[in-house]
VOKOL-942345 format. One line per 3 residues: number of its first residue (from 1); their letters; for each residue y, x, z of C-alpha. Coordinates in steps of 0.5 Angstrom, whole numbers, plus 500, padded with zeros to 3 digits. Example, Ala and Ser with C-alpha at 12.3 -4.5 7.8 and 13.67 -1.06 7.14 Angstrom:
REM residues 2
1	AS	491/525/516  498/527/514
This chain:
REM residues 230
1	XXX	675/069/152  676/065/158  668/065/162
4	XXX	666/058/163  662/057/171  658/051/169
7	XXX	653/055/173  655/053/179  650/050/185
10	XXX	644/053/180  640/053/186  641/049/190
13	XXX	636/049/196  632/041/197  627/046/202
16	XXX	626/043/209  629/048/215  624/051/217
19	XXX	620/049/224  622/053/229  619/056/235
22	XXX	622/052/241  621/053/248  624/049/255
25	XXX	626/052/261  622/058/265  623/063/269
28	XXX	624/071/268  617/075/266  620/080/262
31	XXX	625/086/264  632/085/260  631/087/253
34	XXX	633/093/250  638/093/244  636/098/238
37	XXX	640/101/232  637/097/226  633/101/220
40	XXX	636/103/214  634/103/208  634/110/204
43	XXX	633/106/198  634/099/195  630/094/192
46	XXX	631/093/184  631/087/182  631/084/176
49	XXX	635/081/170  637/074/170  635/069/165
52	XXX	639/064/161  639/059/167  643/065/171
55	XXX	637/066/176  632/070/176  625/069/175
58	XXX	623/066/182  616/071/181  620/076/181
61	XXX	624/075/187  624/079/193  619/078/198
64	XXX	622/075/204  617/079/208  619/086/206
67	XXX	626/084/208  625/084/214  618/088/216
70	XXX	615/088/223  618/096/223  624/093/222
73	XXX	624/088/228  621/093/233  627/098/230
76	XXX	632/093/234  627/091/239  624/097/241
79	XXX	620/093/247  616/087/242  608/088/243
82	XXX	606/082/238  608/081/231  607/075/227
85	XXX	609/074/220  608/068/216  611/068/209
88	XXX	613/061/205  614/058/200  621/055/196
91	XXX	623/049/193  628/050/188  632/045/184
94	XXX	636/049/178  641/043/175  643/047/170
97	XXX	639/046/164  644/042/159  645/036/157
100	XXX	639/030/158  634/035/160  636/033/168
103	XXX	634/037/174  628/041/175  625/043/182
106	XXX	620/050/181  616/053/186  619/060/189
109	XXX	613/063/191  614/068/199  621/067/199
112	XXX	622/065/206  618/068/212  618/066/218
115	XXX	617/072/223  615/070/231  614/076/235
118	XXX	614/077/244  616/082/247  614/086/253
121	XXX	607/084/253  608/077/254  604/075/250
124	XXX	598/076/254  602/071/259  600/064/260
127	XXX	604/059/257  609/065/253  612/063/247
130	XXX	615/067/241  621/068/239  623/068/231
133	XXX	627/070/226  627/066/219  629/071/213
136	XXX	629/066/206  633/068/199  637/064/198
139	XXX	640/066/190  638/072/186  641/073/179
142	XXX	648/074/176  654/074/179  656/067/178
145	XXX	651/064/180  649/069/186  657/067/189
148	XXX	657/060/187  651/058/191  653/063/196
151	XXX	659/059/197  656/052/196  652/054/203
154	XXX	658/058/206  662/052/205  669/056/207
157	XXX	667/059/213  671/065/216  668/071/214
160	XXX	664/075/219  668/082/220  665/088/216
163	XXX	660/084/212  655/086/216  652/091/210
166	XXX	653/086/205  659/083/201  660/077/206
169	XXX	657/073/211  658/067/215  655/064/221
172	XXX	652/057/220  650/054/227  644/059/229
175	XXX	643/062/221  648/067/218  649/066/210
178	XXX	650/073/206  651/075/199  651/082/195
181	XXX	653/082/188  646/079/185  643/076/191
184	XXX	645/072/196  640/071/202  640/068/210
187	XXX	638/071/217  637/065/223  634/064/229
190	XXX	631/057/232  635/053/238  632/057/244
193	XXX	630/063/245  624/066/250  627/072/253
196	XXX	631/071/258  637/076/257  638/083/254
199	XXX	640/090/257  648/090/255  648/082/255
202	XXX	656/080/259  653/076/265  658/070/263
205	XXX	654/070/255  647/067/255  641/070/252
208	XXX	641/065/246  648/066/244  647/074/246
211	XXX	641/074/241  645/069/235  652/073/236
214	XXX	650/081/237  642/081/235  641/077/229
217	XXX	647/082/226  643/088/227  637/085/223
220	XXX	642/082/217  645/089/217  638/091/216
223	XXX	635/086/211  642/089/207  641/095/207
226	XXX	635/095/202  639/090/196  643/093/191
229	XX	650/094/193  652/094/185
């Protein structure tokens, strides 16, 4: 028997993107930040079954703060001094409830996290500003719906090589969007960035290009480690 999709866009995200740290010009305060291997997981989360709707209970979605924990942070930049996490809540509107029933927003509690961190100590320096890295589910349930949210997102979007631990990635502007089989999830950043430059950084590539195409990478393999790869 043919499997209909009439699951698709079951979670399409209204959400504001959330408020990014923003800074302006400044001059260099910090030595040039060391790069670090992520952390990965030597177990993965369990996550629980889909309903009828193809979603998972939004209570029982991943906390998006333990995606991405300090540790994990500081595993890939080993020189920040100063965390601080701050974990959100989604609206998602499910638009899969039969016919006449119309479309029902419903609240995803801790779905998102922003995490703000300084490096080095700046953080005791006037005028410092965080920097930050978003974590949010973006899906969790069947596979159906897990990929076809995915792809509303991804909107054909060339893939990043190698998946970067997950199924598939793609980068979106500053936010990279990825999905393993029963969850789909994004990794981003704001539009600037406090740090000047990294130890590694091509003196011709910026430190918010550097951060978004070479760092950010390294907390998304992270972040895949710990789901479920089946």
């Amino acid at each position: 028997m043919a499997r209909t999709r009439g699951r698709a866009a079951a979670a399409a995200l209204v959400a504001g993107t959330l408020t990014a740290a923003s800074c302006g010009h400044h001059v260099r305060t910090t030595p040039p930040i060391r790069v670090g291997a992520p952390h990965i997981a030597a177990s993965t989360l369990t996550l629980a079954p889909a309903e009828a709707d193809g979603l998972t209970r939004f209570d029982s979605w991943p906390k998006a703060c333990e995606l991405l924990t300090a540790d994990d942070l500081k595993a890939v930049l080993p020189q920040v001094t100063k965390v601080e996490q701050t974990p959100r809540e989604q609206q998602i509107r499910v638009t899969n409830l039969g016919a006449g029933a119309g479309d029902d927003d419903r609240d995803a509690p801790g779905t998102a996290c922003e995490t703000r961190f300084w490096v080095a100590g700046d953080e005791k320096k006037p005028r410092s500003q965080p920097d930050l890295v978003r974590v949010e589910d973006v899906a969790v349930g069947d596979t159906d719906t897990v990929k076809d949210n995915y792809d509303t997102l991804a909107q054909g979007r060339p893939r990043v090589p190698g998946g970067l631990g997950a199924r598939e990635c793609v980068l979106a502007s500053t936010d990279y969007y990825c999905r393993m089989p029963h969850i789909a999830f994004s990794v981003g950043t704001g539009p600037t960035l406090f740090i000047d430059r990294f130890t590694g950084q091509p003196k011709r590539t910026d430190a918010h290009a550097y951060w978004v195409h070479t760092v950010l990478p390294e907390l998304v393999r992270s972040v895949s480690a710990k789901l479920p790869a089946t």
